[in-house]
MDAnalysis code that builds the backbone (N, CA, C; Angstrom):
import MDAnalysis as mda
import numpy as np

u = mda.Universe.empty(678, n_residues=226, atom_resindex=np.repeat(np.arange(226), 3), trajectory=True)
u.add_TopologyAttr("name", ["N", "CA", "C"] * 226)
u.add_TopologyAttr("resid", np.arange(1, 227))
u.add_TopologyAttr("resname", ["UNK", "UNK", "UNK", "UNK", "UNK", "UNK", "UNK", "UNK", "UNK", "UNK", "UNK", "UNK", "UNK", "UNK", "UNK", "UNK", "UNK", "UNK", "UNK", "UNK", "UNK", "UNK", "UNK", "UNK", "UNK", "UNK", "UNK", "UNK", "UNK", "UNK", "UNK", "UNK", "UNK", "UNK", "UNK", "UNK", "UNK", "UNK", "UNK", "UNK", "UNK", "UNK", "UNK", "UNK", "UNK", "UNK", "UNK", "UNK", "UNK", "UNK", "UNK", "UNK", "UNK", "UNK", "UNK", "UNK", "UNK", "UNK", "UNK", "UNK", "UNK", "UNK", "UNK", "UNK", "UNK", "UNK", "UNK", "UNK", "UNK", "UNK", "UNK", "UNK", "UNK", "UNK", "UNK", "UNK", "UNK", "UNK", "UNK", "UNK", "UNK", "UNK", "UNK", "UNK", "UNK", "UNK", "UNK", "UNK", "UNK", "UNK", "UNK", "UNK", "UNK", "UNK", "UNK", "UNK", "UNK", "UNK", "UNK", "UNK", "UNK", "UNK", "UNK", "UNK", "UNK", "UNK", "UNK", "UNK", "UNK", "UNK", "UNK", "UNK", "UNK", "UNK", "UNK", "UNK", "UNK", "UNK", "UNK", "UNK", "UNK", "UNK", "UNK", "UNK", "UNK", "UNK", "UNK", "UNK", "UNK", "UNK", "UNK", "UNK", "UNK", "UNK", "UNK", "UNK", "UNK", "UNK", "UNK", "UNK", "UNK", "UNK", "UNK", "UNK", "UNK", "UNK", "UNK", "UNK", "UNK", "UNK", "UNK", "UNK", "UNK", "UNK", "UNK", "UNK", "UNK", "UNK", "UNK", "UNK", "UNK", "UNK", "UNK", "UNK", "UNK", "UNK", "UNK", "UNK", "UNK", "UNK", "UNK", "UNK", "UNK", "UNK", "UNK", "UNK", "UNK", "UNK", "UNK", "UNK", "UNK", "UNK", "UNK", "UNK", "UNK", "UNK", "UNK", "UNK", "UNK", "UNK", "UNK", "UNK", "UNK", "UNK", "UNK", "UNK", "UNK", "UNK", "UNK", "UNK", "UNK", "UNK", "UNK", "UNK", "UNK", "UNK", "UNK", "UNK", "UNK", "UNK", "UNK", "UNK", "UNK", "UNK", "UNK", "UNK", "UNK", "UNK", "UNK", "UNK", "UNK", "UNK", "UNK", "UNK", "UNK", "UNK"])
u.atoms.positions = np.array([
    [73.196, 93.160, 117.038],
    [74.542, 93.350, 117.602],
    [75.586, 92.675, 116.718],
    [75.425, 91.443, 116.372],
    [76.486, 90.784, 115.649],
    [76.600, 91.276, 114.264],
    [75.660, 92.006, 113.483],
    [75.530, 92.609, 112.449],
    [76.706, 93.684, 112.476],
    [76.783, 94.637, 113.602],
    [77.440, 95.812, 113.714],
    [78.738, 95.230, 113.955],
    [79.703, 94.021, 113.967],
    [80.964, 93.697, 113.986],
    [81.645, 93.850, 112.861],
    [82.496, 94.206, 112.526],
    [82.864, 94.515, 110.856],
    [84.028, 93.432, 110.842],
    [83.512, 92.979, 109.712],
    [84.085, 91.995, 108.911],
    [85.485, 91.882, 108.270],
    [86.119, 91.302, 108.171],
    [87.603, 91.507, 107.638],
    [87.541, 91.729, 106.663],
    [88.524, 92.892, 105.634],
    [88.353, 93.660, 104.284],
    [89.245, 92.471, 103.722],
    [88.702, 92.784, 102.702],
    [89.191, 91.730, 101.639],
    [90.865, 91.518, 101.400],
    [91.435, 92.943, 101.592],
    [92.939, 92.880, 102.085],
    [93.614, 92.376, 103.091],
    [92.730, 92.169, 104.259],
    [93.349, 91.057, 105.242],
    [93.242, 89.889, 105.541],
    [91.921, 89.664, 104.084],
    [91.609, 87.945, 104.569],
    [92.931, 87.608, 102.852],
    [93.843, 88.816, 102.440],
    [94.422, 88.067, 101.203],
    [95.777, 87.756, 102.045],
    [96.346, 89.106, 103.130],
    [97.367, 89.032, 104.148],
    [97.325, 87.732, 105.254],
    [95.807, 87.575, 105.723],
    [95.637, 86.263, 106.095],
    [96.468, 85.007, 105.564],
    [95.579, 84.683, 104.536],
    [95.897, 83.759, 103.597],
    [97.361, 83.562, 103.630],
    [98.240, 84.507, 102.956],
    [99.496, 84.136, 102.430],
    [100.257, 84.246, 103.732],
    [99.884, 84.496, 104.775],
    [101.125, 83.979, 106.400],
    [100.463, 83.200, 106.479],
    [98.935, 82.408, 106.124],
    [99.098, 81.002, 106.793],
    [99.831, 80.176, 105.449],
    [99.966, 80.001, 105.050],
    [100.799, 79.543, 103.523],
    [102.099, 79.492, 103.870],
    [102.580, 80.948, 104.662],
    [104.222, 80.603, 104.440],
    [104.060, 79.960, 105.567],
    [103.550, 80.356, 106.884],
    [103.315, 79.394, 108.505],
    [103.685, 78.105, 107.687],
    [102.708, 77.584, 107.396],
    [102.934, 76.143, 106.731],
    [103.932, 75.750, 106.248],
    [104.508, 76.355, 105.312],
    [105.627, 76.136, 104.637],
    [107.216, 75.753, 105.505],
    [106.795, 76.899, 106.102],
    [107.804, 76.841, 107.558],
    [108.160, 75.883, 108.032],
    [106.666, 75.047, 108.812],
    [106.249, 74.095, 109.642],
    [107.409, 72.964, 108.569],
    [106.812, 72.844, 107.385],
    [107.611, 71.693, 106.705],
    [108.714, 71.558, 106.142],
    [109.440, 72.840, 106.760],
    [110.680, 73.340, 106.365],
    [111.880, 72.672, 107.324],
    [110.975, 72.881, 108.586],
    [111.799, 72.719, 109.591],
    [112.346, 71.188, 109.496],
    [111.439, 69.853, 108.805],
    [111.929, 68.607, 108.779],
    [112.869, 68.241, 107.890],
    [113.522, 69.403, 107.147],
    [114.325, 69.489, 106.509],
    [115.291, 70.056, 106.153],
    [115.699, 70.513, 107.617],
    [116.293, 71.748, 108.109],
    [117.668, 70.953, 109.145],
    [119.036, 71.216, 108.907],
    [119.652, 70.415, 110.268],
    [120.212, 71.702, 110.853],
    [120.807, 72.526, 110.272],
    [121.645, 73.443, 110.855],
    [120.751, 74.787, 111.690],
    [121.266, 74.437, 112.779],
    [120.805, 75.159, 114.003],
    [120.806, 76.584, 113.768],
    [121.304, 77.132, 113.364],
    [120.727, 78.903, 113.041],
    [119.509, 78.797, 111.799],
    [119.609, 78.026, 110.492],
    [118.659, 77.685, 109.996],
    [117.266, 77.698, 110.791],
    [117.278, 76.215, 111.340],
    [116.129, 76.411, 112.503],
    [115.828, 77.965, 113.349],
    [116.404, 78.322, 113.779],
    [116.503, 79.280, 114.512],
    [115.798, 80.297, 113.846],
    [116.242, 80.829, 112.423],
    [115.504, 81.621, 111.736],
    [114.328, 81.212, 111.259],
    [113.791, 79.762, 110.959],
    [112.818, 79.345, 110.883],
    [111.750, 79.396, 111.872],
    [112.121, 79.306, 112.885],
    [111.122, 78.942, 113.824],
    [110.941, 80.510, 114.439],
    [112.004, 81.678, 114.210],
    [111.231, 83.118, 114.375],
    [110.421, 83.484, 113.295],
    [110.819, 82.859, 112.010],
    [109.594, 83.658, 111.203],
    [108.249, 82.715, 111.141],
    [108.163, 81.507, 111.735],
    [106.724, 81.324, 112.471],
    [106.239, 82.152, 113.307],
    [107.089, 82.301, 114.072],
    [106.511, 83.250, 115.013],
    [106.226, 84.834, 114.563],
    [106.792, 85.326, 113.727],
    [106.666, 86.698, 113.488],
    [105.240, 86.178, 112.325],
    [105.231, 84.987, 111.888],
    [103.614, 85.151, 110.547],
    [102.617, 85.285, 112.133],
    [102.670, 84.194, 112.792],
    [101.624, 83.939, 113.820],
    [101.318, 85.089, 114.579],
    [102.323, 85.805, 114.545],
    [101.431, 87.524, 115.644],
    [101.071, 88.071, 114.514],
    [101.833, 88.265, 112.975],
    [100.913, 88.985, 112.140],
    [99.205, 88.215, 111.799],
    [99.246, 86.933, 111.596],
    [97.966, 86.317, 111.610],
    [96.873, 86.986, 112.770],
    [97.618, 87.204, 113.873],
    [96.704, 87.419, 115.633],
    [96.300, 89.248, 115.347],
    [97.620, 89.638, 114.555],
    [97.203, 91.343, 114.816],
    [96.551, 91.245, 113.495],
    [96.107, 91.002, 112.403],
    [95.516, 90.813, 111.776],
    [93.638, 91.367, 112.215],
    [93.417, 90.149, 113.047],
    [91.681, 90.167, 114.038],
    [91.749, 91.750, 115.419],
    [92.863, 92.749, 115.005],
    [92.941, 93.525, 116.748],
    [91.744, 94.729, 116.051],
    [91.575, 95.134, 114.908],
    [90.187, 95.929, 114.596],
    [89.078, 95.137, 115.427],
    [89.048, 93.796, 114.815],
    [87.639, 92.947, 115.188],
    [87.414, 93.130, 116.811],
    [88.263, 92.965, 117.553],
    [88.688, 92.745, 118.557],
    [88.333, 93.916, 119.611],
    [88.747, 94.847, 118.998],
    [88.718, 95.958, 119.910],
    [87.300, 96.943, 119.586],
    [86.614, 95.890, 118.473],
    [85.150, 96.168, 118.280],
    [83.977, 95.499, 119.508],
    [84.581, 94.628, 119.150],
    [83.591, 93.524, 120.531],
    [84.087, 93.936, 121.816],
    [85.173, 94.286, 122.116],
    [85.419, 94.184, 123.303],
    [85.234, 95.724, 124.234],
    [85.793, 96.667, 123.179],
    [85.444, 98.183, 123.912],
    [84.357, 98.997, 122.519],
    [84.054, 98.188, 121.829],
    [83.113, 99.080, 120.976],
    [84.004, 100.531, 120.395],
    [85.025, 99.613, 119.502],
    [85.949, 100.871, 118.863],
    [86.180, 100.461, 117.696],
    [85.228, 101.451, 117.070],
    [85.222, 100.884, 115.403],
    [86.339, 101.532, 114.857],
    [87.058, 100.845, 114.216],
    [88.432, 101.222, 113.742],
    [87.533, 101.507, 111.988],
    [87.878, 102.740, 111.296],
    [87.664, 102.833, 110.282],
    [88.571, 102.439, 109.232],
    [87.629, 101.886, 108.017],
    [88.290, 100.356, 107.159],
    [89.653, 101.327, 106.512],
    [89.648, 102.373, 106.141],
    [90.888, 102.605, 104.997],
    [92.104, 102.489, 106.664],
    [91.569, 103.086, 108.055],
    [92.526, 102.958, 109.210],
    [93.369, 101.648, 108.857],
    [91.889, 100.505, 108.937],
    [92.188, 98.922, 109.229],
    [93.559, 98.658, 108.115],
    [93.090, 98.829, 106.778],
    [94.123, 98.713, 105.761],
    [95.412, 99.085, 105.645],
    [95.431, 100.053, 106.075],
    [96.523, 100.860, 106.678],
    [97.017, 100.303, 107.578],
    [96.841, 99.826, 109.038],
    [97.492, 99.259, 110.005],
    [98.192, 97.911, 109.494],
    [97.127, 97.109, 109.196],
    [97.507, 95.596, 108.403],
    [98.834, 95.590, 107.697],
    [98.456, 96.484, 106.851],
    [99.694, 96.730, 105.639],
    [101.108, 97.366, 106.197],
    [100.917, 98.201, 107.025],
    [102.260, 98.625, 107.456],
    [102.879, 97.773, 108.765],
    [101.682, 96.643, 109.524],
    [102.089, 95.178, 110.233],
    [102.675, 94.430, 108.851],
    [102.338, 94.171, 108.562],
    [102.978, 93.074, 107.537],
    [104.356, 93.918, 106.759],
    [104.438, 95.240, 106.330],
    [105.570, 95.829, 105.962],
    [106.681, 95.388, 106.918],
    [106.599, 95.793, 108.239],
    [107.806, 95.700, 109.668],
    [107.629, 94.048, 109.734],
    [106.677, 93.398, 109.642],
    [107.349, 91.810, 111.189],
    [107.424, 91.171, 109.315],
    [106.443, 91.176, 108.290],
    [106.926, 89.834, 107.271],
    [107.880, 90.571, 105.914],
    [107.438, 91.734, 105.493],
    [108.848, 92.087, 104.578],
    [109.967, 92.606, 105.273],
    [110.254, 93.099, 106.563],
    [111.231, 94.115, 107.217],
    [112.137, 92.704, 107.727],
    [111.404, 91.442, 108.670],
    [111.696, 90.696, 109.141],
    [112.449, 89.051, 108.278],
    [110.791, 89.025, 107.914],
    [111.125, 87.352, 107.290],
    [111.746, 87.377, 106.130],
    [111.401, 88.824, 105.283],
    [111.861, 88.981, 103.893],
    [113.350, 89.268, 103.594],
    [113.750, 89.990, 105.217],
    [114.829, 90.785, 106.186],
    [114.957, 91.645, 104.958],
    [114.203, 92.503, 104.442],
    [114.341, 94.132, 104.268],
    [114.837, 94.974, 105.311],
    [114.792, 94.905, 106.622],
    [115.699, 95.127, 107.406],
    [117.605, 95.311, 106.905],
    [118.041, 93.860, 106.500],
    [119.341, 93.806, 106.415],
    [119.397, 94.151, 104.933],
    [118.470, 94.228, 103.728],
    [118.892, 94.313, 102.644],
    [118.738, 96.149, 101.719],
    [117.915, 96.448, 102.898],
    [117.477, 98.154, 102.697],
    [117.536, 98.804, 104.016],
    [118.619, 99.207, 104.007],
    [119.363, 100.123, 105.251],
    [118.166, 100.741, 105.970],
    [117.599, 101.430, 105.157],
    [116.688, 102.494, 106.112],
    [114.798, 102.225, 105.859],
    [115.359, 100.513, 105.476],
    [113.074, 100.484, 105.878],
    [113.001, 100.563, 106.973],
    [114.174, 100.127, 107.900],
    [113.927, 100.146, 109.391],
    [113.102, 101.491, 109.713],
    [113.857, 102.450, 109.721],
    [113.694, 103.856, 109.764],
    [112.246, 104.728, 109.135],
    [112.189, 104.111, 107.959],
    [110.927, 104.505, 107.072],
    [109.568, 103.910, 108.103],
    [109.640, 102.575, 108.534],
    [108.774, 102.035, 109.015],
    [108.269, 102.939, 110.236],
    [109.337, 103.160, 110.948],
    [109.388, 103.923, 112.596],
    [108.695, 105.140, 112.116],
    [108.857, 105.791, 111.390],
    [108.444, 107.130, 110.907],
    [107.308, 107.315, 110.395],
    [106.514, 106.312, 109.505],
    [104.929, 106.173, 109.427],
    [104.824, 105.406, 110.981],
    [104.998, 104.645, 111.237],
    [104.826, 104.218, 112.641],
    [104.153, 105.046, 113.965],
    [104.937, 106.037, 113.985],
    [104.928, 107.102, 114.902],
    [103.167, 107.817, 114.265],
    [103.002, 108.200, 112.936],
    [102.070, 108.419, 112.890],
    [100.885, 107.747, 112.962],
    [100.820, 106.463, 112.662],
    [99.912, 105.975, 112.414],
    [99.188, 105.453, 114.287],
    [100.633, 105.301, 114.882],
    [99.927, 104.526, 116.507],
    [99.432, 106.284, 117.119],
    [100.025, 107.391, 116.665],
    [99.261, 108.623, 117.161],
    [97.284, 108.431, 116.967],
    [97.826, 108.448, 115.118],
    [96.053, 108.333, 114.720],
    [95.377, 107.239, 115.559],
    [95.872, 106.079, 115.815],
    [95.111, 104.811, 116.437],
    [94.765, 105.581, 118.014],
    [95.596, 106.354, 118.734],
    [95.142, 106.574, 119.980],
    [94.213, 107.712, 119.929],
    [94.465, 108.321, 118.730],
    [93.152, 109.654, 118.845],
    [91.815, 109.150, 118.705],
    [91.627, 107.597, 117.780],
    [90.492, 106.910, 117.617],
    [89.855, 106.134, 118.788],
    [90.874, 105.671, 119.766],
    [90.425, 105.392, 120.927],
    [90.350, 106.181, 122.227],
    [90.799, 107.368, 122.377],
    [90.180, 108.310, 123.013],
    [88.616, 108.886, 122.679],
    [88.726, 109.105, 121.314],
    [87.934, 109.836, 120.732],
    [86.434, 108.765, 120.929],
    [86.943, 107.307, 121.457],
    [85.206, 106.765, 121.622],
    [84.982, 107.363, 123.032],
    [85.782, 107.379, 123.926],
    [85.159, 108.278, 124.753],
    [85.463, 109.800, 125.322],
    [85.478, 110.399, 124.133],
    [85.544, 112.122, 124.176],
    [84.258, 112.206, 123.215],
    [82.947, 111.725, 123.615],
    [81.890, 112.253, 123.077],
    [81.582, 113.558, 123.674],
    [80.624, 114.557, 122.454],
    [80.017, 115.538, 122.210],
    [79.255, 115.115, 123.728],
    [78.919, 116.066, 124.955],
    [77.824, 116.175, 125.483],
    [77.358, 117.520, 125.964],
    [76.582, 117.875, 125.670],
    [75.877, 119.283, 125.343],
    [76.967, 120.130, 124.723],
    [77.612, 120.987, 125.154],
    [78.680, 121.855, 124.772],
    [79.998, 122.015, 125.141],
    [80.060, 120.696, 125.787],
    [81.444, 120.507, 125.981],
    [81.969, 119.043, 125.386],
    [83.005, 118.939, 125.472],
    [84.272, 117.814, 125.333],
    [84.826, 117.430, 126.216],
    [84.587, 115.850, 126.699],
    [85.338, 115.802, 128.018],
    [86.777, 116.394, 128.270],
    [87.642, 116.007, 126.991],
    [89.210, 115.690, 126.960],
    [89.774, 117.119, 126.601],
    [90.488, 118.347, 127.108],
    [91.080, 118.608, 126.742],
    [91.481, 118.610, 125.598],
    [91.933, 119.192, 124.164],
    [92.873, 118.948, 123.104],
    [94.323, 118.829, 123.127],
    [94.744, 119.614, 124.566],
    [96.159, 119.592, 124.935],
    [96.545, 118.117, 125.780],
    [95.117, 117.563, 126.583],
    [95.267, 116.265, 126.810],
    [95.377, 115.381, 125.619],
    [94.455, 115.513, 124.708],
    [94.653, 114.498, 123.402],
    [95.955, 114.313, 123.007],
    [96.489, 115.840, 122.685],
    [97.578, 115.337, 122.057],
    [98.728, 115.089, 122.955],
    [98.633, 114.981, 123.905],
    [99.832, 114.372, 124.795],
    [99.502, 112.785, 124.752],
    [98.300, 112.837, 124.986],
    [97.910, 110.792, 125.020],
    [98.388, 110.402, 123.655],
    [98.098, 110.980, 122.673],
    [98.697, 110.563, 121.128],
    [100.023, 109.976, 121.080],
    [100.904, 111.269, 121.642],
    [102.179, 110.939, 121.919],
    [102.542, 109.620, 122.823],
    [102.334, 109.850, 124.120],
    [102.477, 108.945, 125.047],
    [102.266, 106.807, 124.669],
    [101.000, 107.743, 123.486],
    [100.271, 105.956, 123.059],
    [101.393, 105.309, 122.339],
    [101.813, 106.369, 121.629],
    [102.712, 105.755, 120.583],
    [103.841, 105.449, 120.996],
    [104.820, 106.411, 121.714],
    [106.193, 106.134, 121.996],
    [105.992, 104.839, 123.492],
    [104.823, 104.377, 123.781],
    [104.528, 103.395, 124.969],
    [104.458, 101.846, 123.986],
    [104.173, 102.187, 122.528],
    [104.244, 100.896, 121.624],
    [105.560, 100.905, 121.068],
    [106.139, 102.245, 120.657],
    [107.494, 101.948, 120.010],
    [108.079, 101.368, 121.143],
    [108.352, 101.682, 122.575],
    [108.732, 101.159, 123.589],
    [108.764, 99.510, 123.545],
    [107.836, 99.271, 123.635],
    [107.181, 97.711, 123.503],
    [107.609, 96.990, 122.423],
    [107.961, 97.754, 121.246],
    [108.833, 96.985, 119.918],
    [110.239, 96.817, 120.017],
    [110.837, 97.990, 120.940],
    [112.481, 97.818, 121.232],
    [112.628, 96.992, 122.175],
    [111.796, 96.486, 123.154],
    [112.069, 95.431, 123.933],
    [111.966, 94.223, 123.339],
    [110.142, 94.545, 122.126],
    [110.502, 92.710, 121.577],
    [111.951, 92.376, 120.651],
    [112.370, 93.755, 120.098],
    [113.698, 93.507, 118.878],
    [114.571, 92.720, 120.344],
    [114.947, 93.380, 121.415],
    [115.823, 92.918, 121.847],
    [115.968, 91.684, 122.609],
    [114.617, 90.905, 122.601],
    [114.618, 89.830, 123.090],
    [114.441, 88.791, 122.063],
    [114.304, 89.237, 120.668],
    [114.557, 88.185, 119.886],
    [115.502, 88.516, 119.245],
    [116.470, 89.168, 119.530],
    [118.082, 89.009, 119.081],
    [118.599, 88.418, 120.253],
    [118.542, 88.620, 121.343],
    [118.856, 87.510, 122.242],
    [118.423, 85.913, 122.397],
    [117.209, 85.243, 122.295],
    [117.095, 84.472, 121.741],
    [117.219, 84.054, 120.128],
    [117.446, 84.778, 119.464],
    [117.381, 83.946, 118.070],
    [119.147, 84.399, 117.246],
    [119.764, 85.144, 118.146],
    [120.777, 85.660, 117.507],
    [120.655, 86.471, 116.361],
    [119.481, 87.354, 116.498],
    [119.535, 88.600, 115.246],
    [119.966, 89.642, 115.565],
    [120.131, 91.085, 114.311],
    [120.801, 92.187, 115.347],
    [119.230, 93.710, 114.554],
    [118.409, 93.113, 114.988],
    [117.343, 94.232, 114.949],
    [117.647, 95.529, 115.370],
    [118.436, 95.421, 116.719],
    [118.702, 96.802, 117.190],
    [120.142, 97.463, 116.520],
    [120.446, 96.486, 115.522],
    [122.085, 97.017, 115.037],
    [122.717, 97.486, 116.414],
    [122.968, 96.128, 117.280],
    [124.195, 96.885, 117.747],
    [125.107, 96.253, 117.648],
    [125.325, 95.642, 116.608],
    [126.654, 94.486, 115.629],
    [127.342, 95.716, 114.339],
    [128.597, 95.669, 114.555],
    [129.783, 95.814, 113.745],
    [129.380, 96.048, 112.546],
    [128.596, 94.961, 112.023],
    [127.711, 94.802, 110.719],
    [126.362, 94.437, 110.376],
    [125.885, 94.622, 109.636],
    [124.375, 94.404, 109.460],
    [124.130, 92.804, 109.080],
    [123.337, 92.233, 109.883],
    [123.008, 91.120, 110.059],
    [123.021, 90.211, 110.791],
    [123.887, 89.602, 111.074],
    [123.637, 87.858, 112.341],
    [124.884, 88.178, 113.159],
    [125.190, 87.256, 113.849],
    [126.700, 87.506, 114.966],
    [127.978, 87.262, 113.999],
    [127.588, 86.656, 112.477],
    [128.631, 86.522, 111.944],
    [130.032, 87.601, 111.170],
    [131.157, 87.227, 111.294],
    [131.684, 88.277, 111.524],
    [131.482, 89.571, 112.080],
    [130.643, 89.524, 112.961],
    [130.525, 90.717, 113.774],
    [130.862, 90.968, 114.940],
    [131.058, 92.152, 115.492],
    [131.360, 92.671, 117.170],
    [130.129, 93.112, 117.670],
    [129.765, 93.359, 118.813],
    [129.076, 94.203, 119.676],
    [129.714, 95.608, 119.426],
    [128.970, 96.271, 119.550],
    [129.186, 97.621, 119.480],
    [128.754, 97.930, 120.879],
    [129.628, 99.059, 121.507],
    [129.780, 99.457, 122.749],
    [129.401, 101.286, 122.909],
    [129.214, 101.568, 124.111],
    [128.840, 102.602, 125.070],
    [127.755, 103.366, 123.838],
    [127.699, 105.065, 123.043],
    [126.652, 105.669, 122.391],
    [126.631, 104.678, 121.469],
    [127.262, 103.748, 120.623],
    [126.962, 103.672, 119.111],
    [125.789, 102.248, 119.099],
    [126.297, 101.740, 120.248],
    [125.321, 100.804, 120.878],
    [123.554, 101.104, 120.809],
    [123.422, 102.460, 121.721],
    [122.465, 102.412, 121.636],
    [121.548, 103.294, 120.221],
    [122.376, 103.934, 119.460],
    [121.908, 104.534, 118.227],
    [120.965, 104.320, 117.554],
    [121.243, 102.866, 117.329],
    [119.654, 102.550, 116.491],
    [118.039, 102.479, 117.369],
    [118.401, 102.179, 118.279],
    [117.324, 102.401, 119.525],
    [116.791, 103.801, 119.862],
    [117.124, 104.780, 119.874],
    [117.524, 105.844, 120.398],
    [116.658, 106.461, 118.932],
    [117.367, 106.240, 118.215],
    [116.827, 107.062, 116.677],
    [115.423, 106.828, 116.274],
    [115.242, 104.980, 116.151],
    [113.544, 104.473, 116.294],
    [112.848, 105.662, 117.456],
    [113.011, 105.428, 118.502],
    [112.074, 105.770, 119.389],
    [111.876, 107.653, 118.963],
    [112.740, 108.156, 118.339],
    [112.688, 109.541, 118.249],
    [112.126, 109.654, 116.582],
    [111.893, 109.087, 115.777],
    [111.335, 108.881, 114.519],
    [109.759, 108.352, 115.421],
    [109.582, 107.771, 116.211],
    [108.156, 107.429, 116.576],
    [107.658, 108.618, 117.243],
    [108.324, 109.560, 118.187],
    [108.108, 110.640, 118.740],
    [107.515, 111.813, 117.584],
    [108.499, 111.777, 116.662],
    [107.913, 113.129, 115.501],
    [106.781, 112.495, 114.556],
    [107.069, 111.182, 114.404],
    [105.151, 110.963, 113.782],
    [104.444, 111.293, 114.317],
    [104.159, 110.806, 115.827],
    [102.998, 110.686, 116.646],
    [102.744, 112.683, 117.213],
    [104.163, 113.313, 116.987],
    [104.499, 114.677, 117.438],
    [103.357, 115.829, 116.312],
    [103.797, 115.085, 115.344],
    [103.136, 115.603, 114.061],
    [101.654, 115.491, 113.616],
    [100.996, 113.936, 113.543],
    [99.621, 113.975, 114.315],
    [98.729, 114.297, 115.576],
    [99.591, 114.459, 116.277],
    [99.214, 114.941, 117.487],
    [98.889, 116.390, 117.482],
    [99.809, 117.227, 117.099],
    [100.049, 118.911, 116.466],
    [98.270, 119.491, 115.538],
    [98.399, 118.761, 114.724],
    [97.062, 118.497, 113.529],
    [96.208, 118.386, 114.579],
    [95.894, 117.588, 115.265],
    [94.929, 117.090, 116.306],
    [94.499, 118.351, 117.190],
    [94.972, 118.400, 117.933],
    [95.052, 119.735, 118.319],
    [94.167, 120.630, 118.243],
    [94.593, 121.048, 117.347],
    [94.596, 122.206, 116.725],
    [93.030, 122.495, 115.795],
    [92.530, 121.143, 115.453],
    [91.230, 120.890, 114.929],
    [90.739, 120.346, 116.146],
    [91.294, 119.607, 117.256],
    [89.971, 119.616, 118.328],
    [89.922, 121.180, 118.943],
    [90.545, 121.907, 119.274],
    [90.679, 123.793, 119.820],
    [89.059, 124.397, 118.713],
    [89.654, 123.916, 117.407],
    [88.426, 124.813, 116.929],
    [87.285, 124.182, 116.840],
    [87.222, 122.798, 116.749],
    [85.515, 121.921, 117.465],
    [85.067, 122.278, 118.445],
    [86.287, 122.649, 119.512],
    [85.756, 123.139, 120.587],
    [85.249, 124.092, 120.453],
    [85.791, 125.145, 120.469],
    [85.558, 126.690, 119.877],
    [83.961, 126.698, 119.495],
    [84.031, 125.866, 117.973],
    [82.315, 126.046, 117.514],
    [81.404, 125.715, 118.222],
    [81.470, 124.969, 119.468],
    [80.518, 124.351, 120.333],
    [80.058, 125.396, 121.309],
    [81.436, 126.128, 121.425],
    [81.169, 127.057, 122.879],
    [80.448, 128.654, 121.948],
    [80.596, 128.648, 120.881],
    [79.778, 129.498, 120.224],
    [78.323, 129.198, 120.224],
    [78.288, 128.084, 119.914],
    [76.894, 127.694, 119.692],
    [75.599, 128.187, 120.866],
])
């Protein structure tokens, strides 16, 4: 049993490594730190290495716990485009310095949490005799649903750490970046950047989902021939 747990690829024990490095760095940053937004940004990008460190182990994780082997080029892929959004988008703030990684991110995003939910359906939509439990028109609605239920879950965390930390993740500031020289932006323009993420996560997950489909219809198909 412990044999069949898969091991961290050599790309996430290097992603490992360098957030516990900057974590650290952080940690000893802060005793040398007086000005209170300083801190402030310090002590979120601890926090944004420390969930990338935690989502780092969620392959391992969701091996032991529901027996869902995430396949390694998947694993690499997830890792890498976690660390793209919370440590270059965030800590690196590629966010404020490249207008549209935001956007780029949301848009592989959308595909990639589609593929992750077709992999966890798919442990239990086994082959039994000549049928498929799941529907394909169910699949690809759960695809969808999985994904825009996580992009969901990311516009709430943007907006609770611009409320605590004073960032503007959701751009709904005047200008790109902190409260400085900036306004709130009011009634549609407010919610724009919100609104646009969640619909860039819709056509990834829209688009793998479509593919999906369309190759589970004809798996099916060959079975009911058989």
């Amino acid at each position: 049993m412990g044999n069949d747990t898969p091991k961290l690829t050599r790309f996430s024990k290097i992603i490992f490594t360098l957030c516990a490095v900057m974590f650290v760095a952080g940690a000893v940053s802060l005793f040398f730190v007086e000005d209170d937004a300083a801190v402030s940004r310090l002590l979120f990008q601890m926090l944004e290495l420390f969930v990338m460190m935690v989502v780092i182990f969620i392959p391992k994780i969701l091996n032991r716990m529901v027996h869902i082997k995430v396949p390694m080029a998947m694993d690499i892929i997830f890792v890498a485009f976690c660390f793209g959004t919370m440590i270059m988008g965030d800590v690196a703030d590629l966010y404020g310095k490249i207008p549209l990684w935001d956007k780029m991110q949301h848009g592989i995003s959308g595909g990639l949490l589609g593929s992750l939910a077709y992999e966890i359906i798919n442990t239990f939509n086994k082959v039994d005799g000549k049928e498929i439990r799941f529907p394909p028109l169910f699949v690809a609605i759960w695809m969808v649903c999985f994904a825009l239920a996580v992009g969901a879950f990311w516009e709430i965390w943007e907006y609770v750490t611009d409320a605590m930390f004073g960032f503007n993740s959701q751009q709904y500031l005047s200008t790109r970046g902190t409260f400085d020289n900036s306004v709130p932006l009011v009634g549609h323009e407010a919610l724009k950047d919100t609104m646009q993420d969640l619909m860039l996560d819709l056509l990834g997950s829209g688009a793998i989902a479509i593919v999906s489909f369309f190759l589970l219809r004809k798996q099916r198909k060959n079975l009911n021939d058989k």
